[in-house]
C-alpha positions in Angstrom: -12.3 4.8 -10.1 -11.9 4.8 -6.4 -9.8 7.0 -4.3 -8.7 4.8 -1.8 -5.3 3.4 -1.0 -5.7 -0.3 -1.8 -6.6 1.4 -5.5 -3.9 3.6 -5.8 -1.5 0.5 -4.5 -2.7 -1.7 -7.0 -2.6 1.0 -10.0 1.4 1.7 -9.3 1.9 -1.8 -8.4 -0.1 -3.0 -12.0 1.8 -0.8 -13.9 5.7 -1.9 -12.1 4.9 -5.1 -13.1 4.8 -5.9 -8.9 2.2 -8.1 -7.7 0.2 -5.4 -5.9 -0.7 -8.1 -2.6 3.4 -7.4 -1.9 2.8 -4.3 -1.0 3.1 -3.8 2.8 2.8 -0.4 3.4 2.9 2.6 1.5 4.6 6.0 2.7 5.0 9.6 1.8 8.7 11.2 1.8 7.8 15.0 1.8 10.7 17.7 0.6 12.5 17.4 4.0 12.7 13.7 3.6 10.3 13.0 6.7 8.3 10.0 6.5 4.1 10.4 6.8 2.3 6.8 6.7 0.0 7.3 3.8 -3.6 5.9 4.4 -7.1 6.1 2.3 -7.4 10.5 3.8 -4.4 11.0 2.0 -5.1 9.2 -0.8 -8.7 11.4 -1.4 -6.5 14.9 -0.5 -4.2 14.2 -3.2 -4.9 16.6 -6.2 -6.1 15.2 -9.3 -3.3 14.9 -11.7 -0.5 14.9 -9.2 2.6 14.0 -10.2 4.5 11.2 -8.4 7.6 9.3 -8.0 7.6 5.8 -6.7 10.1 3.9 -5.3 9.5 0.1 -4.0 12.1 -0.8 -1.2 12.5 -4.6 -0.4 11.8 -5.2 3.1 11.9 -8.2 5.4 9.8 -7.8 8.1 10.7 -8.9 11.4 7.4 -9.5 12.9 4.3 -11.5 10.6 2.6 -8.1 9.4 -0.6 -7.7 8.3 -1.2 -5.9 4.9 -2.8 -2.4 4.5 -6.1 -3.5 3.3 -6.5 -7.2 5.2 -9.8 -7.7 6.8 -10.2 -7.3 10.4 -12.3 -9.9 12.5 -15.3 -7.8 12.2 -15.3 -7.5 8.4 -17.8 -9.0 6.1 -16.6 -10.9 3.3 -18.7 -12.5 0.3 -16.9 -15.2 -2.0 -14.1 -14.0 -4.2 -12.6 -11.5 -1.7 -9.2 -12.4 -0.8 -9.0 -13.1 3.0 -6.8 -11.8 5.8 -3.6 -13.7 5.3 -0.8 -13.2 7.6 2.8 -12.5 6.0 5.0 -14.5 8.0 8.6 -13.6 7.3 8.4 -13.3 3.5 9.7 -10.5 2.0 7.4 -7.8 0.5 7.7 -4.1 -0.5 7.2 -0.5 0.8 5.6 1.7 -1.7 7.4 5.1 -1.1 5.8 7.9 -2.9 7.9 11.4 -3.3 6.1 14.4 -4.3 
C-alpha cells in the first residue's frame, strides 16, 4: 500500500461505491471547521489507524478543472495509464475528510 493521495481517494471512493475518477479534490475540515487542501504530505503525516469521517459534496465546477492526480505536460505515461482528461462542466465530488 501506497501513502499517497490518489490511493487514499480511490480506497474511500472504492468502498462508497463512487467512481474514485469523480473525485475533484479532497479537503480536511479540522475541529474549527477551517478548510486545509489535503495533498500526497498530508496523506504520509496521517497516523496509521486514524480514524475518519468522509463526506462527498456534489459540486459543479464552474471552470473545466483538472483532477488531483492528472498528468502534467511533462509527465511520462506508458499504456494503460489513464490520461489527463479535462472535466468540462460535469459534475463531480469533493472528498471532505473530518478528523
Amino acid at each position: 500500500m501506497q501513502r499517497t493521495l490518489k490511493d487514499l481517494v480511490h480506497s474511500v471512493a472504492t468502498k462508497c461505491n463512487i467512481e474514485p475518477t469523480q473525485i475533484f479534490r479532497t479537503v480536511r475540515v479540522n475541529r474549527s471547521g477551517v478548510t486545509i487542501f489535503f495533498d500526497d504530505e498530508s496523506v504520509r503525516e496521517l497516523p496509521e489507524g486514524q480514524d475518519l469521517v468522509a463526506e462527498f459534496t456534489e459540486v459543479q465546477p464552474h471552470a473545466p478543472m483538472k483532477r488531483e492526480w492528472d498528468a502534467g505536460p511533462t509527465d511520462i505515461q506508458v499504456d494503460g495509464d489513464i490520461g489527463a482528461v479535462d472535466a468540462g462542466n460535469s459534475a463531480g465530488y469533493e472528498l471532505r475528510l473530518l478528523f
